[in-house]
C-alpha positions in Angstrom: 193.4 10.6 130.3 193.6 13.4 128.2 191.4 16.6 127.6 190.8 18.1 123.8 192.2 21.5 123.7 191.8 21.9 120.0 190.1 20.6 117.0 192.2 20.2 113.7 189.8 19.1 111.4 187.3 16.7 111.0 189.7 14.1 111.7 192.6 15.3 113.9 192.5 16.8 117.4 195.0 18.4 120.0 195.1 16.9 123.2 196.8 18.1 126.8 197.2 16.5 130.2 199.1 19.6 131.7 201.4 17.3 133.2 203.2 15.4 130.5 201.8 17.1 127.8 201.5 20.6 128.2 199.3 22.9 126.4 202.2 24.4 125.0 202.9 21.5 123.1 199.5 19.4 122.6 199.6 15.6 120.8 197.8 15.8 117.4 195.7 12.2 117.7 193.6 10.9 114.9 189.7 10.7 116.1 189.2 7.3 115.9 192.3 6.4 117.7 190.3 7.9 120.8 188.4 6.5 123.6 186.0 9.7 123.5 183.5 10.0 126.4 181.0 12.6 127.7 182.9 14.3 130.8 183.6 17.5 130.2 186.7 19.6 132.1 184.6 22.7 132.9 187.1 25.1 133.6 189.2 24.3 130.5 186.1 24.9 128.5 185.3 27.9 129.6 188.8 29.1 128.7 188.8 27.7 125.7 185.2 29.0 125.1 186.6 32.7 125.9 189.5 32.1 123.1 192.1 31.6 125.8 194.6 28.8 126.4 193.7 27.3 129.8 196.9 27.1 131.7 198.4 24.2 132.9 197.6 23.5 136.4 194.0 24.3 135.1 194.0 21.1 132.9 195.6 19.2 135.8 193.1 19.9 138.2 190.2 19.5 135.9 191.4 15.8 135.3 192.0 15.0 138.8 188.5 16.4 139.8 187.0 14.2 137.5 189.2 11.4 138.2 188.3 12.1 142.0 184.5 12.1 141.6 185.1 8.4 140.4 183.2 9.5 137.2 185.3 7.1 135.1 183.0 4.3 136.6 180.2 5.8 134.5 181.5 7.5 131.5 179.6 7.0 128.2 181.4 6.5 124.6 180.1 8.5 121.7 
């Protein structure tokens, strides 16, 4: 599980798991190579919302607090 940190373009994206891969270094993934659902890691986006780069620990928490809430169970794909 992975949260998008950054948009490329209209077909590449940046994604960080603050554990693995750290914002410091994000995976460039093609879009349609992704599971994409509609859970969203709050405090990432307001970071990221702000201009900042959330920190790590920030991303890490986010995913296990949605991993936590058992939300996988009922994600939706775009």
């Amino acid at each position: 599980m992975f949260v998008i940190v950054e948009v490329v373009n209209e077909r590449f994206v940046l994604l960080a798991d603050g554990d693995l891969r750290k914002i410091e270094n994000p995976k460039v993934k093609n879009i349609k190579h992704l599971q994409i659902t509609r859970m969203q890691a709050d405090d990432v986006l307001t970071c990221l919302s702000r201009g900042e780069k959330p920190d790590n620990h920030i991303i890490r928490k986010n995913l296990k607090r949605l991993q936590e809430a058992g939300e996988l169970d009922g994600k939706e794909v775009w």
